[in-house]
C-alpha positions as CSV (number, residue, x, y, z in Angstrom):
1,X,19.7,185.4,-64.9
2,X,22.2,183.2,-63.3
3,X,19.7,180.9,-61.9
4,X,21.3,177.4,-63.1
5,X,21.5,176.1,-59.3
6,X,17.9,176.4,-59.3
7,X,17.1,173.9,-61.9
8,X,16.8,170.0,-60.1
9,X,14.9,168.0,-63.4
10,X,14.5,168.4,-67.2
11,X,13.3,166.6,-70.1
12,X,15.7,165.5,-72.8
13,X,18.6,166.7,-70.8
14,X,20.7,166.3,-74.0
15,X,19.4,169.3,-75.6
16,X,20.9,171.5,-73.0
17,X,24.5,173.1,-74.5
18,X,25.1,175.6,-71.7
19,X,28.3,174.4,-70.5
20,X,27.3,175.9,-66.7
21,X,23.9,173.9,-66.9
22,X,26.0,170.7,-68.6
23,X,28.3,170.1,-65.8
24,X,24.7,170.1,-62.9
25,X,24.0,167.2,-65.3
26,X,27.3,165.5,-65.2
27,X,27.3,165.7,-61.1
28,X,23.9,164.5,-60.9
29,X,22.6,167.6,-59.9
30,X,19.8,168.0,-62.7
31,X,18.0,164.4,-63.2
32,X,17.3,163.7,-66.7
33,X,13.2,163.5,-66.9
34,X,12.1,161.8,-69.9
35,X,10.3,163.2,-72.8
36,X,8.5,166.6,-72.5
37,X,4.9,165.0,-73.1
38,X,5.8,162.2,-70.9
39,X,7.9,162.8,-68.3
40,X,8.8,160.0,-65.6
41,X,6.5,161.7,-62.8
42,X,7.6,159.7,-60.3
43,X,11.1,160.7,-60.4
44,X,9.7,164.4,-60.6
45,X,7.5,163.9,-57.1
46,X,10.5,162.4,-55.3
47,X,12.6,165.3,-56.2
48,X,9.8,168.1,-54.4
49,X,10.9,170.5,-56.7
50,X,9.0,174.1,-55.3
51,X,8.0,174.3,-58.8
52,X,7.3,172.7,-62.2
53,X,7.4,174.9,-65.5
54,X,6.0,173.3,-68.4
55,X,4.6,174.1,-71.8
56,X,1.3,172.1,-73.2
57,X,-0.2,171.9,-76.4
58,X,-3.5,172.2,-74.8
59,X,-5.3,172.7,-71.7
60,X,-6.1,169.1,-70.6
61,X,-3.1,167.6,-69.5
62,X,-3.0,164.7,-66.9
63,X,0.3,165.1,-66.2
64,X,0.4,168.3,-64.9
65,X,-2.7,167.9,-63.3
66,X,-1.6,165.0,-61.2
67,X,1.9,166.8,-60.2
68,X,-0.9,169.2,-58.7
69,X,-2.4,166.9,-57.3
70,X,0.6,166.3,-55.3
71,X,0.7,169.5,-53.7
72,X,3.5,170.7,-56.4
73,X,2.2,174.0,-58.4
74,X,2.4,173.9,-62.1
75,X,3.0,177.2,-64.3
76,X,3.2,176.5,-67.8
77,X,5.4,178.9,-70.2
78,X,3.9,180.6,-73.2
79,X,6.8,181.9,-75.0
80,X,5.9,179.8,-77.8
81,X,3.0,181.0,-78.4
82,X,4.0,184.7,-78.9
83,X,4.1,185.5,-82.7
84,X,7.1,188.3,-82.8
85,X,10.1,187.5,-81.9
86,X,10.5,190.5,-79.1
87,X,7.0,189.1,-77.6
88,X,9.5,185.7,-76.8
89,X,12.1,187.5,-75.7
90,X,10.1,189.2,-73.4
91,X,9.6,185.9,-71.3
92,X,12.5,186.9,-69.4
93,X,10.7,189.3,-67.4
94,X,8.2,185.7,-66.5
95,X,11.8,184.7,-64.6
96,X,12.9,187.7,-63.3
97,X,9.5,188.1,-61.0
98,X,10.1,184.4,-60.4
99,X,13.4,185.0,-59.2
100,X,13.0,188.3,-57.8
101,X,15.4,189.7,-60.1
102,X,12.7,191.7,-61.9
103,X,15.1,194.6,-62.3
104,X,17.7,192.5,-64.1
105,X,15.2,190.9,-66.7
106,X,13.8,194.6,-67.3
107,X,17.2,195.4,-68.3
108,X,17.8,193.0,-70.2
109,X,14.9,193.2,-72.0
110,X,15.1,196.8,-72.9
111,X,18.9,196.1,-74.0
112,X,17.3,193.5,-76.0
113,X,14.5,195.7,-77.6
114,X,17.2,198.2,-78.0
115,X,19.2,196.3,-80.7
116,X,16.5,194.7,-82.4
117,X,15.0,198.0,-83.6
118,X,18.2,199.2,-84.0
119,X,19.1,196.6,-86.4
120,X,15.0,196.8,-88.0
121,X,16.0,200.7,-88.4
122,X,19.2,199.8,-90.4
123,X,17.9,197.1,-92.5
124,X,15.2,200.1,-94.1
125,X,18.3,201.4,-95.4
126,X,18.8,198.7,-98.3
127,X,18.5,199.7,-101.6
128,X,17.4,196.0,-103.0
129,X,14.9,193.8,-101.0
130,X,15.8,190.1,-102.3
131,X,13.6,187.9,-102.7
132,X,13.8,185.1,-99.9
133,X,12.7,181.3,-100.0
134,X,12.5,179.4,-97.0
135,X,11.7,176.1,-95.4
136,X,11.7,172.4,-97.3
137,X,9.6,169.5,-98.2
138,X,8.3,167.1,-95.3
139,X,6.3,164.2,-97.1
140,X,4.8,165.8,-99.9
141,X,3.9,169.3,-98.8
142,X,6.3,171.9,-98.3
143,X,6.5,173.4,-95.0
144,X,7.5,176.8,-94.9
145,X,6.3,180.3,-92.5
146,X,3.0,181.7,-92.7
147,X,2.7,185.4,-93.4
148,X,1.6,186.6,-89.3
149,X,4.3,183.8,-87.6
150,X,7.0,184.4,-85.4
151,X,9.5,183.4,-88.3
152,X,8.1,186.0,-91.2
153,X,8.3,188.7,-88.6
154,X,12.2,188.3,-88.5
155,X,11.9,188.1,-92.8
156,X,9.0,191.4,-92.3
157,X,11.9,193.0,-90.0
158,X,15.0,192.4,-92.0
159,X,13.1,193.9,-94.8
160,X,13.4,191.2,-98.2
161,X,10.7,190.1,-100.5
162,X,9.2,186.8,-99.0
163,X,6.5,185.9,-101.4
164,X,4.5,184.9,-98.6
165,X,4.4,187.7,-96.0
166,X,0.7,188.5,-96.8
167,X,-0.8,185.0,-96.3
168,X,-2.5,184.3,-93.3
169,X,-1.5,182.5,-90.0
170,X,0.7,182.4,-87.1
171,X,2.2,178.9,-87.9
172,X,2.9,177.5,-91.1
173,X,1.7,176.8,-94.4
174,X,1.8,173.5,-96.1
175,X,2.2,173.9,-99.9
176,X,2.6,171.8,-102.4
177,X,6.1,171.4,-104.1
178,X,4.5,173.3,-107.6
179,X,3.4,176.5,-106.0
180,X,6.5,177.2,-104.7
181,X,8.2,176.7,-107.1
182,X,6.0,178.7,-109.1
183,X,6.7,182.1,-106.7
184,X,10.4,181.4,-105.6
185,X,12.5,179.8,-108.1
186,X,14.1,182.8,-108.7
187,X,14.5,183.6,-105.0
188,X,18.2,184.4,-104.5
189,X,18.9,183.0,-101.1
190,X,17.0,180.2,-99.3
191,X,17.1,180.4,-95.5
192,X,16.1,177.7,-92.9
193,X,15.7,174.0,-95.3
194,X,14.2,172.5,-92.4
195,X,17.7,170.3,-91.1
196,X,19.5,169.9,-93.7
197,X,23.0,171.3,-93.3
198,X,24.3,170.5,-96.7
199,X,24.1,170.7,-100.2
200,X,24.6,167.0,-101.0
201,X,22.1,166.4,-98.2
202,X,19.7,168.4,-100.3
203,X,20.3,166.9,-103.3
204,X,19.7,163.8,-102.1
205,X,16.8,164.4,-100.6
206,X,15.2,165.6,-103.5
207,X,16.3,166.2,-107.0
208,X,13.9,168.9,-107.3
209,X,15.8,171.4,-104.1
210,X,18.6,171.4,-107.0
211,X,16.1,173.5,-109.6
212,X,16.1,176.6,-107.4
213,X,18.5,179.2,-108.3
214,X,19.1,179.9,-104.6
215,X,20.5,176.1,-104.8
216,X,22.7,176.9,-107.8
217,X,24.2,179.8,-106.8
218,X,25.2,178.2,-103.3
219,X,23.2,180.8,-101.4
220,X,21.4,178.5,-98.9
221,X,21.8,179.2,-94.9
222,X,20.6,177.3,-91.9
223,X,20.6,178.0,-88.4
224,X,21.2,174.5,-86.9
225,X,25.0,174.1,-87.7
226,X,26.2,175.0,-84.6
227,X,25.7,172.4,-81.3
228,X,26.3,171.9,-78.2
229,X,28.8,169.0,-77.0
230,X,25.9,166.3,-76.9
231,X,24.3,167.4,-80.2
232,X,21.6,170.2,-78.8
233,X,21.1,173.0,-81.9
234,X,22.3,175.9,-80.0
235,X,19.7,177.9,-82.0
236,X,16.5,176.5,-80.9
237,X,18.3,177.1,-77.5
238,X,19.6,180.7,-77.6
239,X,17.8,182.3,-80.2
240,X,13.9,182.9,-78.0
241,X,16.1,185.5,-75.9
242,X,18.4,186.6,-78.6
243,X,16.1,188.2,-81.2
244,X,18.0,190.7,-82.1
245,X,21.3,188.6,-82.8
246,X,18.8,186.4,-85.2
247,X,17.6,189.3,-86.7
248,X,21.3,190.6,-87.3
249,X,22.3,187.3,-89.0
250,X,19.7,187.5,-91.7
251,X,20.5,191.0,-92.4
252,X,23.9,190.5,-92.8
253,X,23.1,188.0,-95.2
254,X,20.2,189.4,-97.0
255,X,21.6,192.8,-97.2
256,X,25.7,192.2,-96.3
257,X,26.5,196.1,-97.2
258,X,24.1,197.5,-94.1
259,X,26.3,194.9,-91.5
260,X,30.3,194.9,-93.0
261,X,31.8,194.0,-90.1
262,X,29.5,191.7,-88.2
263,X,30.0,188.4,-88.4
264,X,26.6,185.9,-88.1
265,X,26.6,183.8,-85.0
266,X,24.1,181.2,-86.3
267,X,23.1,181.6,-89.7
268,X,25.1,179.5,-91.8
269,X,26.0,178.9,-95.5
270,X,25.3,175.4,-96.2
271,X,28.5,173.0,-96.3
């Protein structure tokens, strides 16, 4: 919405790649804020921003309710919490009214929506539904979408075989390393190892990532390659409003024959 001017503070400024919002940081326009959960609220106060947006993880939290306190209103975002992936996107129309640029954020959304079922539409069309792996070991549990979660929508939508697209919750399941081995060894393409962005990386991680024949025949894709000059993954960035480009990406590489001449803009083969 072209509403970079607007923004005076942020947490962990270093995550922000947009080269527009990059150079308010450099000129000291947008003071760096801390850590989301603990941002330095006195640097926040003295800047009398009109308005904090936050996100919280639940509905007591201090912090915002002493910025309050101070006579600054507090809205938090949910995007988050929406499990499809058009339910995110539709956030935008949360800025437009804040902006009073409803009209733009409508149309954007709807040009959003567009594509995405567009794209849903085309991946019906396959004649083979592969079966998908995704996700990676963290401890001893491994970590991977749960059958109603923003992430199996996009596997749901792009039409594969994900072994897991009947279990229940929004979030993820934590599985031990035998069960999943159990249902997707024979998965031909492994999408989203947590953030590891190579094969050797995998490997050395864990001897057992090498068993999968996903891992053998080199057909493992991340979407945290690509970043931003000071190391932000331009995924976790982009992506909320760009369902329809994510959705796109995995087609094209679950079903490359429905998308020849697209090219993915974040889902990458592992180096």
């Amino acid at each position: 919405l072209n509403q970079e001017q607007t923004l005076v503070g942020f947490p962990n400024t270093k995550y922000i790649s947009s080269p527009k919002t990059r150079s308010l940081i450099k000129n000291g326009a947008v003071k760096e804020l801390g850590k989301e959960q603990n941002i330095n609220t006195e640097l926040l106060l003295d800047l009398q921003p009109d308005l904090v947006i936050g996100f919280s993880l639940n509905s007591n939290n201090k912090m915002f309710t002493n910025i309050e306190k101070a006579g600054i209103p507090v809205i938090l975002n949910g995007d988050w919490l929406e499990k499809t992936p058009l339910g995110r996107a539709e956030w935008i129309k949360f800025f437009g009214v804040l902006f009073n640029k409803e009209k733009q954020a409508d149309s954007l959304f709807n040009h959003i929506e567009k594509e995405y079922l567009q794209a849903k539409k085309i991946a019906l069309k396959a004649i083979n539904k592969p079966k998908i792996l995704s996700g990676a070991m963290y401890q001893d549990k491994w970590n991977l979408p749960a059958g109603d979660s923003y992430a199996a929508q996009f596997l749901k939508d792009a039409n594969v075989n994900y072994p897991w697209l009947n279990s229940k919750g929004k979030g993820s399941l934590s599985l031990s390393f035998e069960s999943v081995f159990d249902k997707a060894k024979d998965a031909q393409i492994w999408l989203s190892p947590s953030f590891f962005n190579s094969y050797k990386q995998l490997s050395e991680s864990s001897i057992h990532y090498t068993q999968f024949d996903a891992f053998k025949s080199k057909k493992v894709y991340n979407f945290v390659n690509k970043k931003g000059e000071t190391g932000g993954v331009l995924y976790y960035e982009l992506a909320p409003i760009q369902p329809h480009i994510v959705l796109k990406d995995i087609i094209k590489i679950v079903h490359p024959e429905l998308l020849k001449n697209y090219t993915p803009i974040y889902l990458e083969e592992l180096n």
